[in-house]
Structure formats: C-alpha cells, structure tokens
N, C-alpha and C positions, 0 to 999 in steps of 0.2 A: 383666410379670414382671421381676424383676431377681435376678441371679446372687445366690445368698446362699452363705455360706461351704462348700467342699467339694462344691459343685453339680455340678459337673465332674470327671468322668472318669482316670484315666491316659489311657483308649484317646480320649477327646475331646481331652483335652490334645496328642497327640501329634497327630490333626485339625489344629490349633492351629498345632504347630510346622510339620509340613508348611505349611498355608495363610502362613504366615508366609514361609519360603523360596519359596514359589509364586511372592507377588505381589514378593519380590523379583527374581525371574528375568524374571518381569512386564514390569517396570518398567524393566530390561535388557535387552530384548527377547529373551527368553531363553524364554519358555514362555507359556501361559498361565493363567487363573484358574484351581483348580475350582469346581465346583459347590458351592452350601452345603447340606451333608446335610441331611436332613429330620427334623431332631431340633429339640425345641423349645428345648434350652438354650445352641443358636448364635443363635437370636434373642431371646434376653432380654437385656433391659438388663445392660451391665458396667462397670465402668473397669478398664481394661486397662493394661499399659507392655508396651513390646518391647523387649528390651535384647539390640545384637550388638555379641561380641566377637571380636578375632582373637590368637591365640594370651597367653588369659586375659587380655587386656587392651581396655577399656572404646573401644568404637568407634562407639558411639549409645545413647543413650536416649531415649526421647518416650513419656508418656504421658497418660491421662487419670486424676483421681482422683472423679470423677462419673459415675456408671452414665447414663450420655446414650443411648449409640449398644448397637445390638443386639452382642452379644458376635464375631459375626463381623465386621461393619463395623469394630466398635473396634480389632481387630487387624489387618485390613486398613488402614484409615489410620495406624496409628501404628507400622506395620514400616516404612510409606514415610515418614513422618515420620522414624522412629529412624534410618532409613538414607540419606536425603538431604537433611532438613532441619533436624539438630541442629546446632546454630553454633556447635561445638567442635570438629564437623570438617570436612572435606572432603565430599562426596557421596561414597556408596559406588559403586567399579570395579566392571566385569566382573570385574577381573583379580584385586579383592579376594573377590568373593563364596565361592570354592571354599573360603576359612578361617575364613570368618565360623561363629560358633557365636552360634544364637538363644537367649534366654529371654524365654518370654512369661508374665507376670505378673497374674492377675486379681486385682483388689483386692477389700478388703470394703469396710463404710463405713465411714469416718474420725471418731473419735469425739473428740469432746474432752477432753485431759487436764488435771483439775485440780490443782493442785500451789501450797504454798507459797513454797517460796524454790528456787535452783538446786540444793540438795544433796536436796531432796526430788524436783524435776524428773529427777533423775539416777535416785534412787532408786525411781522408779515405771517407770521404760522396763524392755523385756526384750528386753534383748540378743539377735540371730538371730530373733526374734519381729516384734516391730515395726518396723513404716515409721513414720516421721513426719513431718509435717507440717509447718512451723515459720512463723509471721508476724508482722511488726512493720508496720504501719501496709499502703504498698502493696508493700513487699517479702516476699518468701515461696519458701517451695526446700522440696523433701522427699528423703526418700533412703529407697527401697526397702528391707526387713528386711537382702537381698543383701550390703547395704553396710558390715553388721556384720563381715561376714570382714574388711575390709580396714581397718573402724575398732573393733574389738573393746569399746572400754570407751565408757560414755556421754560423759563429758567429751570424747574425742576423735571421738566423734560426731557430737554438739553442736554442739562448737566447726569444724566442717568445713562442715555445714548453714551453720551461721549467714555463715562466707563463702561460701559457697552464694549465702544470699540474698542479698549485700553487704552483711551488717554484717560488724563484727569479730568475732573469733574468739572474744573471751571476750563478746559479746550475751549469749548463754541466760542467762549467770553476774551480767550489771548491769541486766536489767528484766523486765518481765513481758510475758512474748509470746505469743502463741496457741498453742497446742501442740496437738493433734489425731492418735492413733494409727490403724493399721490393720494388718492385717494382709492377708497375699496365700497365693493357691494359687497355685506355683510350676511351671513346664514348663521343663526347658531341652533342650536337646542334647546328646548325649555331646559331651565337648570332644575339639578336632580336634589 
C-alpha cells in the first residue's frame, strides 16, 4: 500500500513528529527508539521530507520524492539525514537540538506539468499548494509548497529552484524543462 493523499491522521502526524525528535535524541545519544504502533499507515509506502528549523530559520532538509520506504522508515532515515547529512550544514549539536522545530512532510505523487512557454509555466503553479520538481538533463532541485512563504510569486520561485539546481536564475524562462507537481500533508511543531 502507499500513503495516498490525507491518509494520515492529525493524531498520526504528531506520531510523526514525536518519532522524528526521538531518533534525533537517538542519534545523540539522548533517548531511545519507539516502538512502531501497530497501525497499518506507518508501514505503507511514503515519500516523506523532514525539515528542522531553529528559530524560523532553515537548518536541514532531506528528503525523498518516491513512496520506496514504509512511512515510518522514511522519516526515520531522512530526520537523520535532515540533521546530519545535509551539506549546507554542519551536523546537528546536542546543544542545538532544544531549538530545533521539526516538520515532517508526506508527499503525493509528483505529476507532470505540461505547460507552453514560461508565462503559462508560471500561470499553471498554485502558490502554498505545490512543490515542484524541476529538471534539465542530470540537474534537478524541488522546493517543498513550504517554500512559497518565503518565495511568494512564481517567478521568484522558479527562478530560486533553478539555482537550486545549478542553472541560472532565469532557466524556467529560456527552455523547456521537466516540471512535475506535488503536493504534501504537512505536520510541524509549534515553533519554539
């Protein structure tokens, strides 16, 4: 089975974030596992992101956009990913973990957007709605729905992605790229 949209819970979700901070205290030798309740929409296929902040500012992301791993495994690996092996930061401290605010993000599946030229690619996104996906040959970057707060209009979306992926900023605007939306059910943490 694989996660399909709205599958999950509030009261799972917050599951979620707990297990999320678990395996990070984990991993600091701070605590241990829990157990995976005995519900069956922790073992259905997800693709999952874990994104932690500390005081509203981006301190990891890693996730997957392929329902691979069962919904628990996927946010057990990619909180330890998001917190020690994103290569924009540092590995996450002890001494950071007490500020850290989790969001764990299940995705759907990523469909493909078809679109004419850049002003109709612009004109088909929904703002606070969609993640997307973006690819040029073996380059490729996505940004979370999340990422709408901080880049509100498509063009400045767009053009962030695309150095994302390492092209230039106006890419989306000079060829045809692979474009692919998704959207996510959203969990985070009261911020701290």
């Amino acid at each position: 089975m694989v996660i399909m949209a709205d599958m999950v819970t509030n009261g799972q979700g917050q599951i979620l974030l707990k297990l999320a901070r678990k395996v990070l205290e984990q991993k600091l030798n701070q605590g241990t596992l829990p157990d995976k309740p005995d519900d069956a929409v922790f073992s259905a296929k997800a693709a999952t992101f874990v994104t932690l902040k500390i005081a509203g500012k981006l301190r990891g992301c890693i996730g997957t956009l392929e329902p691979v791993d069962p919904l628990w495994d996927s946010v057990v690996q990619n909180s330890i990913n998001a917190a020690f092996y994103d290569h924009r930061f540092l590995p996450l401290t002890l001494e950071e973990l007490p500020a850290v605010q989790l969001d764990v993000s299940i995705l759907s599946q990523p469909k493909p957007l078809e679109y004419k030229d850049a002003g109709d690619l612009a004109a088909k996104l929904c703002p606070g709605i969609d993640g997307v996906i973006l690819r040029e040959g073996t380059r490729s970057a996505t940004f979370l729905p999340q990422v709408w707060q901080q880049l509100p209009s498509p063009e400045q979306f767009l053009g962030h992605l695309c150095v994302k992926a390492g092209l230039s900023q106006d890419g989306w605007r000079r060829g045809r790229l692979e474009i692919h939306t998704y959207q996510v059910q959203d969990f985070a943490e009261e911020r701290k």
